[in-house]
C-alpha positions as CSV (number, residue, x, y, z in Angstrom):
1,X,121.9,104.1,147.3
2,X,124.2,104.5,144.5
3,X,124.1,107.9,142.4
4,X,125.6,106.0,139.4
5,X,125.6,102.0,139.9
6,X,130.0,101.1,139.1
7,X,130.2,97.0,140.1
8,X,133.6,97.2,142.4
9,X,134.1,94.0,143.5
10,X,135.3,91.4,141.8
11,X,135.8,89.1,138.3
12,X,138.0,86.9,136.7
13,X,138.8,83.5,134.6
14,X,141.2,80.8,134.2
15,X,143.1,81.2,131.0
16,X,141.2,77.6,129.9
17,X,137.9,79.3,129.6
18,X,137.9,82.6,129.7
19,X,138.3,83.7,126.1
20,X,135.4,81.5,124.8
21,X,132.8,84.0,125.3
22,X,134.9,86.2,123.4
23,X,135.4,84.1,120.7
24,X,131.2,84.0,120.4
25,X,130.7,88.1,121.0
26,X,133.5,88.7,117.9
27,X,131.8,86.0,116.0
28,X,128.4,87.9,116.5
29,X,130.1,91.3,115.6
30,X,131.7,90.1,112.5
31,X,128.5,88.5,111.7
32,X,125.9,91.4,112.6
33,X,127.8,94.1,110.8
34,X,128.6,92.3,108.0
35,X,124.9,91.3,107.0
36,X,124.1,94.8,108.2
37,X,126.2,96.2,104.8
38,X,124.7,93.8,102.3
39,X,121.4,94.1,102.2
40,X,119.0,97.2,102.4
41,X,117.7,98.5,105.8
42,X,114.4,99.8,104.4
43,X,113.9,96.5,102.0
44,X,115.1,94.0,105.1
45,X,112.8,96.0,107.8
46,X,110.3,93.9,109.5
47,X,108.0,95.8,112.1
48,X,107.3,94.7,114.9
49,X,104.2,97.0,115.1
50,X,102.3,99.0,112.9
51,X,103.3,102.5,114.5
52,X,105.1,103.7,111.4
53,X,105.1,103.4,107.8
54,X,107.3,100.6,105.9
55,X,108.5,98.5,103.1
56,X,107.2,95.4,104.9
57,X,107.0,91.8,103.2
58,X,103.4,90.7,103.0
59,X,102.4,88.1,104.8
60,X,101.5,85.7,101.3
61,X,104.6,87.2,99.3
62,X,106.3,84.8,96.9
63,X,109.8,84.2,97.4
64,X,111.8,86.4,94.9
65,X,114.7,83.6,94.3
66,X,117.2,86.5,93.3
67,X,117.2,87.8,96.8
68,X,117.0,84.5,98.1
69,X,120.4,82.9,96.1
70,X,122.1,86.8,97.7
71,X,120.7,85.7,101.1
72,X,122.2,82.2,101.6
73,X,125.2,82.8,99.5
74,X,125.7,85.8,102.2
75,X,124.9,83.6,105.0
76,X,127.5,81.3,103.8
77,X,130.4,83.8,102.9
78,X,129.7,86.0,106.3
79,X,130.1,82.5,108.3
80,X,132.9,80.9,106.7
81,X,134.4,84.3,106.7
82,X,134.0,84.6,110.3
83,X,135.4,81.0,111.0
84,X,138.2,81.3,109.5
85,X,139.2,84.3,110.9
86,X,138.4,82.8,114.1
87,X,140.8,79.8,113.1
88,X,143.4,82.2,112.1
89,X,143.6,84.9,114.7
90,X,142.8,83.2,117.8
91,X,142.8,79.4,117.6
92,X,146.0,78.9,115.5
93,X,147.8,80.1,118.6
94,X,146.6,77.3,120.9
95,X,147.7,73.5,120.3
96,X,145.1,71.3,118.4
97,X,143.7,68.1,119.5
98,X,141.4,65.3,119.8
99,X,137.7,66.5,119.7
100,X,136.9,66.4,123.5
101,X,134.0,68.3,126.1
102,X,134.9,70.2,129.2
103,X,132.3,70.4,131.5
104,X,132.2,74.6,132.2
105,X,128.3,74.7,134.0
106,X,129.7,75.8,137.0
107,X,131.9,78.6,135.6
108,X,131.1,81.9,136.3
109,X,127.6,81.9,138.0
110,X,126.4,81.2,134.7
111,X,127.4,84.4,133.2
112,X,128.8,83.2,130.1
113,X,125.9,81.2,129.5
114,X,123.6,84.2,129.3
115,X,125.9,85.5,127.2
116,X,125.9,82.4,124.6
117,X,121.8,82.8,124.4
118,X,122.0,86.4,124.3
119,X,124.2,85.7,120.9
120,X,121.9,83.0,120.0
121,X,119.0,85.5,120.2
122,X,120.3,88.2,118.1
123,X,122.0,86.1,115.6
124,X,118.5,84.2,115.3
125,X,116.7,87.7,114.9
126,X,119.1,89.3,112.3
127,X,118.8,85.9,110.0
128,X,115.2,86.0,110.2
129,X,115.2,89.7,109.0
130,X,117.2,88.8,106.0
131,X,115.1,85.8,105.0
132,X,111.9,87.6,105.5
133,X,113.5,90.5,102.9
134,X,113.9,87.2,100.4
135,X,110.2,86.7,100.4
136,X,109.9,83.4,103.0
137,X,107.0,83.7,105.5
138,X,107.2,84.9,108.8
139,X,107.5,81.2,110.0
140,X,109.9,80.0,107.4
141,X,112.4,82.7,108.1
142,X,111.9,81.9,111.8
143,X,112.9,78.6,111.7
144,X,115.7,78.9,109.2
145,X,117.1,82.1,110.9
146,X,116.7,80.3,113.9
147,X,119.0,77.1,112.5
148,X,121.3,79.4,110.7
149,X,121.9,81.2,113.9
150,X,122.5,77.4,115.9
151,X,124.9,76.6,112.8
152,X,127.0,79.2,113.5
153,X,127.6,79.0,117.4
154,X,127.8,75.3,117.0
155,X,130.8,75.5,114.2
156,X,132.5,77.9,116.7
157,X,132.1,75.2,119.9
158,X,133.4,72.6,117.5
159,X,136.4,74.5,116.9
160,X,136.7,74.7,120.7
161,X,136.5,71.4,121.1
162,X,139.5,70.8,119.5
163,X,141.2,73.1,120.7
164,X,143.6,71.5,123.1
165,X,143.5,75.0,125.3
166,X,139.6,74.5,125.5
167,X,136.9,71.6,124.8
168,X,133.5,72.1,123.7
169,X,130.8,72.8,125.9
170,X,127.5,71.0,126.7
171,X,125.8,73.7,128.3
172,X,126.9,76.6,125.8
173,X,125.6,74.1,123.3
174,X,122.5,74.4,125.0
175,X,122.3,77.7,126.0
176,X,122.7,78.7,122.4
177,X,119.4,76.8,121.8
178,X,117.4,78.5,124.5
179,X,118.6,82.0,123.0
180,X,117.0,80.4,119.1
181,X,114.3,78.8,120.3
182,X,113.2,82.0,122.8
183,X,112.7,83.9,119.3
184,X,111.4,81.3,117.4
185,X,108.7,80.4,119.6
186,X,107.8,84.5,119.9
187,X,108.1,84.8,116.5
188,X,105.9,82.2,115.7
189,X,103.5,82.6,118.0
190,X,102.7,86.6,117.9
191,X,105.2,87.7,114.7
192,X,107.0,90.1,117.0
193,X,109.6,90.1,120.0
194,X,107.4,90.9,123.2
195,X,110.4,89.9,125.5
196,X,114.0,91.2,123.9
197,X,117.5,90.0,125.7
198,X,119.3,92.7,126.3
199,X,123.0,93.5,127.3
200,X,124.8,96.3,129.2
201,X,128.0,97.1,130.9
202,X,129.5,99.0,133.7
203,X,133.3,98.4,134.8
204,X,134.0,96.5,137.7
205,X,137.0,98.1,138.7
206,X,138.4,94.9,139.0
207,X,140.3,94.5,135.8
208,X,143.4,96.0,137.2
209,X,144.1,92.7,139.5
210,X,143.7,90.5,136.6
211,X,143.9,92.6,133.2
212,X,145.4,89.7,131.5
213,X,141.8,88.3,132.1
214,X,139.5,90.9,132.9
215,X,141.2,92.8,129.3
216,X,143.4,95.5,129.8
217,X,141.2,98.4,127.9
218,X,137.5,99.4,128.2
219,X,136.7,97.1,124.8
220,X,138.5,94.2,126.4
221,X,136.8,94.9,129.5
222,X,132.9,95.0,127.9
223,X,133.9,91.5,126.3
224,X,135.9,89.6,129.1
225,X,134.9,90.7,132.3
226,X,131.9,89.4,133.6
227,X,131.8,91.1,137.1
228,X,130.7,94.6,134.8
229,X,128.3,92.8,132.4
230,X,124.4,92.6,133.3
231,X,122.1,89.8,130.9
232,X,118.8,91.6,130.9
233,X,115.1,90.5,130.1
234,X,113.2,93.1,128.4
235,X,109.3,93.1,128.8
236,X,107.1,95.7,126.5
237,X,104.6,96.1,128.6
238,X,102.1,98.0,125.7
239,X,102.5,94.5,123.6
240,X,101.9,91.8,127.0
241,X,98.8,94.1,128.5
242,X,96.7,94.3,125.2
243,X,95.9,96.9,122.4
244,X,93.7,98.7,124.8
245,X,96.7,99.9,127.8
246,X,97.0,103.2,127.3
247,X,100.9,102.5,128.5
248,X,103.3,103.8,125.8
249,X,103.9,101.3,123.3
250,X,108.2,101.8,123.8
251,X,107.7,101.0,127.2
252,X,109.8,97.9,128.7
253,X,110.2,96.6,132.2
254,X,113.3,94.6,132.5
255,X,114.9,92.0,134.7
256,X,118.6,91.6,135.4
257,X,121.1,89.0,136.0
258,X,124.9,89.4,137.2
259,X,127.4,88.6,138.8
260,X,130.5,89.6,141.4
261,X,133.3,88.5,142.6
262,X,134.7,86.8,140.3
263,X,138.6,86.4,140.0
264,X,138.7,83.0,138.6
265,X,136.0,80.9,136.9
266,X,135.2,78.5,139.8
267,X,137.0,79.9,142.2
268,X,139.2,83.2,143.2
269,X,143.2,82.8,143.1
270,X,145.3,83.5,145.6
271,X,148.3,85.6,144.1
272,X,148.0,86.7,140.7
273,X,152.3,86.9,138.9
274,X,153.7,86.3,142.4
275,X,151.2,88.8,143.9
276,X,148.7,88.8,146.6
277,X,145.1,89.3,145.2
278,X,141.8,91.3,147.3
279,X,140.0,87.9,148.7
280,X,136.4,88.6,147.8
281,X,132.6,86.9,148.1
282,X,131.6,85.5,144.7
283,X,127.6,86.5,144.7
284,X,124.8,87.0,142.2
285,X,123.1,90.0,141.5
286,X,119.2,90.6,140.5
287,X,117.7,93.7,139.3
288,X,114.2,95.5,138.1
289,X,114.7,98.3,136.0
290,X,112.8,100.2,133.5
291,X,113.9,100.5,129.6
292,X,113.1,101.5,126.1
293,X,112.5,99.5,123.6
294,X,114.1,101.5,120.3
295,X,112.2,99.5,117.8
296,X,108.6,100.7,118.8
297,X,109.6,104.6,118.7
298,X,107.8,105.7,115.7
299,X,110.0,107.2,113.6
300,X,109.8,108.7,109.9
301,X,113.4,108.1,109.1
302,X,113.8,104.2,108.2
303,X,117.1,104.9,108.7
304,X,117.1,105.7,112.0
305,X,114.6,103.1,112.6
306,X,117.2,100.8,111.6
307,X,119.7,102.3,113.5
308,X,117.6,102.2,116.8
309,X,117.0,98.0,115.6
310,X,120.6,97.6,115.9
311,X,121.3,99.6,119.0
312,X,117.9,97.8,120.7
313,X,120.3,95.0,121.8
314,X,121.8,97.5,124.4
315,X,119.6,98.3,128.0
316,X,119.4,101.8,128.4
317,X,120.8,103.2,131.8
318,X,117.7,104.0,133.9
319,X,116.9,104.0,138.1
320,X,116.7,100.2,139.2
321,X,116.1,97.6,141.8
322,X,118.8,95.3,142.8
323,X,118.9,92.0,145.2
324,X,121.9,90.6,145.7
325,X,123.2,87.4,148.2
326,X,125.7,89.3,149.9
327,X,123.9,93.0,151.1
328,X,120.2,92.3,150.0
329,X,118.8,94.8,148.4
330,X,119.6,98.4,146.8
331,X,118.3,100.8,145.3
332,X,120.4,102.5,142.3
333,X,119.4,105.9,140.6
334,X,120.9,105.2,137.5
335,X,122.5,101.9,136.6
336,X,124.3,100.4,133.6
């Protein structure tokens, strides 16, 4: 048992593939905060219950045009914005060429995949918030949010697929439609998020064999190395057992997914600048842990309720429940 879970054992890329997460996490950043500044939180707030009092957009609302023409032009000026800043600061380093695919499935355990529909997820969610404030119904938002969202990650793969340094990528193509379609289909179906994805981070201790890789600071690490990050499933159990539990409506049950011992993306190096590197068992992790979910705390502030909806992308550190392929299972008292 663990007193305080810290993954030590492994995690790395090749320099072919392992910035393209990063390239999708900035993207989302840029994106998220941006559209966080233009609009208002109390006028773009959507419940997801009825715990508190809001400014929420009835359900037969007409579309107010104004907000509408402020919405897409923002949509438009936060992506290109975004992309080209992408172009600039991180692909103009790297020789261009033909528009090609590199076949990364295999990389990573799959990490980076959760990560691409974790973005996919948010960015969907976020859209649909903004459309909703422009008067669309609940469905209308969904699916535009939902294609905005695809738009986005898909511009950013093309730019990686020609990128000589890279390619683009069937399967974060696809995992970025898992991550839209997961809300759309939730949103559609019950107009809330029953099941959120979630992200969190520990460090691995393993970014000082390969910092060039791994990132060399505690912001580099959170982004690049996947041995410390943990893809979550988030369960409200108040919203999937009825009206009638008597379970606490913030209440989440979440499962896991990570990864370890990873010093390369499909296998571990050897020597790392002429040096010999730990050899190390790559394995996948599974965990069972409780969590909050921020966005059903009732709260009278709608600022702070918007806060806690921009923080609810984060799992909370709580006890869990870990299996793993190489030492079965664990129990941690507080992991992150």
């Amino acid at each position: 048992m663990n007193l305080w879970k810290n993954k030590k054992s492994s995690g790395n890329r090749i320099k072919t593939t392992s910035q393209k997460i990063d390239n999708i996490f900035l993207g989302w950043f840029l994106s998220f905060f941006y559209l966080c500044m233009w609009h208002s939180p109390v006028q773009a707030h959507e419940p997801t219950n009825n715990l508190y009092p809001t400014k929420e957009v009835k359900p037969n609302a007409e579309i107010d045009r104004s907000k509408l023409l402020w919405v897409s032009g923002g949509h438009v000026v936060v992506y290109t914005g975004a992309l080209i800043t992408l172009d600039q600061l991180w692909y103009s380093d790297y020789p261009r060429s033909r528009f090609h695919f590199h076949d990364d499935l295999s990389h990573w355990k799959q990490m980076d995949k959760a990560g691409h529909a974790l973005t996919a997820y948010h960015f969907s969610k976020l859209s649909h918030q903004t459309f909703r404030w422009a008067g669309l119904t609940n469905n209308q938002a969904a699916l535009w949010g939902s294609i905005s969202g695809n738009v986005f990650l898909t511009t950013i793969e093309i730019l990686d697929g020609f990128s000589e340094q890279w390619g683009a990528s069937w399967s974060d193509l696809a995992a970025n439609i898992v991550g839209s379609l997961f809300f759309y289909t939730q949103q559609t179906l019950w107009h809330e998020q029953k099941v959120i994805w979630k992200y969190s981070f520990s460090q691995s201790g393993l970014e000082k064999h390969r910092p060039d890789l791994l990132g060399g600071n505690l912001a580099e690490n959170m982004l690049k190395d996947y041995n410390g990050q943990t893809y979550w499933l988030s369960f409200n159990l108040h919203s999937l057992a009825g009206e009638s539990t008597y379970l606490p409506p913030w209440l989440n049950i979440a499962a896991g997914y990570g990864a370890m011992g990873m010093l390369g993306s499909e296998k571990n190096p050897q020597t790392y600048h002429d040096s010999p590197l730990p050899q190390m068992t790559r394995y996948r992790q599974f965990y069972l842990s409780p969590d909050i979910d921020l966005s059903r705390i009732p709260v009278s502030s709608p600022t702070l309720q918007y806060v806690f909806d921009i923080l609810n992308f984060i799992k909370l550190p709580a006890p869990a429940f870990e299996y793993n392929t190489q030492t079965g299972f664990q129990f941690h008292w507080m992991f992150f």
